[in-house]
N, C-alpha and C positions, 0 to 999 in steps of 0.2 A: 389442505396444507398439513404435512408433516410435523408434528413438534418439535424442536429443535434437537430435545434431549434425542430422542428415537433415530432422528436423520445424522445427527453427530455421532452417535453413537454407532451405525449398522457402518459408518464412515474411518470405523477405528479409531473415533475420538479417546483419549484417556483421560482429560480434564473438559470440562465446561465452564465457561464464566456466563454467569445468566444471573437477571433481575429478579429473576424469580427463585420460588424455594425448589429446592432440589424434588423430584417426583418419589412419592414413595415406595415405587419398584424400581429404583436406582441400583445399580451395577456396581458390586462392591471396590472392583475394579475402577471405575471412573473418579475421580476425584473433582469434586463442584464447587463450586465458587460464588459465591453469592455477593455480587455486586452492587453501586448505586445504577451507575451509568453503563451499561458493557460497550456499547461503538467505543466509549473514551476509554476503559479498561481494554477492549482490544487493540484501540490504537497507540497505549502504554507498553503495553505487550508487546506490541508485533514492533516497535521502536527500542526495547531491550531487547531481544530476539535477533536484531540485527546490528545489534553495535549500534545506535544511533546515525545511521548513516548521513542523515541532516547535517550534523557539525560537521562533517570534513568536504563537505561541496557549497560551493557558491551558490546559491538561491533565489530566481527571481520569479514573482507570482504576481500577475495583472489580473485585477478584476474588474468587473464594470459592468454594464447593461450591454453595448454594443463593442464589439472592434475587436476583442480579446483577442480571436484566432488570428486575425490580419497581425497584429500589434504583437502576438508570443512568435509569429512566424518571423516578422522582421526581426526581430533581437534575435531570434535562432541564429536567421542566416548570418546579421553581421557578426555575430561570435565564431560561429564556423568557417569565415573568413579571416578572422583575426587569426586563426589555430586551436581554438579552444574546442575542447571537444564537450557538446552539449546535449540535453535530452531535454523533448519537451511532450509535456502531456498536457494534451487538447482535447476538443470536445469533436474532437473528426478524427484524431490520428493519435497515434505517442511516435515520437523521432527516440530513438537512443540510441546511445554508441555501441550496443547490442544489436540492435536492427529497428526495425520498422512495424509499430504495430496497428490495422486500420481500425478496429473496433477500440472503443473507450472500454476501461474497467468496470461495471455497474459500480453505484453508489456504496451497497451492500458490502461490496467486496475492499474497498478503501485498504485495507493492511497489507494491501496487494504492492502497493506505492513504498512500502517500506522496504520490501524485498527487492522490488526493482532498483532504487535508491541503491540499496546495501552490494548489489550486483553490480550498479555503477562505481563503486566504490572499491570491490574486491579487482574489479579489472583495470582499473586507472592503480592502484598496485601491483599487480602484476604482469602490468605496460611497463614499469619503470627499470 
C-alpha cells in the first residue's frame, strides 16, 4: 500500500491533512496539516467546501439492526408522492434528484456525501 503522502501527491494534491508528521522529503509545494483526527478534519472540510449543504435541506436518518432499507425506501416513496423531491443513500442504491446511483460510496470516501448534498442544493436553486 501506498503512503498517502506519495499517492496524494503524484494525485496533484497541494494540501494534505494527516495525523501524522509531515515526511521529510515533503514537496515545497504542498502544504501539510497536522491533525488530531483527519476523517473529522476532512469531514469539516469537505462541509465548508460546500456551504454546509446540511442546513438548507430536510434531513432524515434511520438507523437500527434490521429494516433500514425497507423503512428509508417507504419514506422516499411517500415523500415522492407528496411532491417533495428527495434523495436517499442506502446500503444497495443512492436515489437523487440527479439520478440513480447502484454502488454505495466506500466508507473511506464519506466527504463524497457533502458534495452530493451541496449538488442537491445548487440544483433545487436553480429549479426555482
Amino acid at each position: 500500500m501506498q503512503p498517502i503522502y506519495s499517492c496524494g501527491h503524484e494525485r496533484g494534491a497541494v494540501a494534505i491533512a494527516s495525523e501524522s508528521a509531515p515526511p521529510t522529503d515533503l514537496d515545497a509545494k504542498v502544504v501539510w496539516v497536522r491533525v488530531p483526527e483527519s476523517r473529522k478534519s476532512l469531514a469539516i472540510a469537505a462541509a465548508n467546501f460546500f456551504a454546509h449543504p446540511a442546513k438548507s435541506l430536510q434531513l432524515i436518518a434511520v438507523t437500527g439492526t434490521n429494516g433500514k432499507t425497507t423503512t428509508t425506501s417507504l419514506i422516499d416513496s411517500v415523500l415522492r408522492v407528496s411532491g417533495a423531491k428527495t434523495g436517499m443513500f442506502g446500503t444497495i442504491a443512492y436515489h437523487t434528484p440527479l439520478g440513480k446511483y447502484p454502488r454505495p460510496i466506500p466508507r473511506r470516501n464519506r466527504w463524497i456525501y457533502k458534495g452530493c448534498l451541496g449538488k442537491f442544493v445548487m440544483k433545487a436553486e436553480n429549479s426555482r
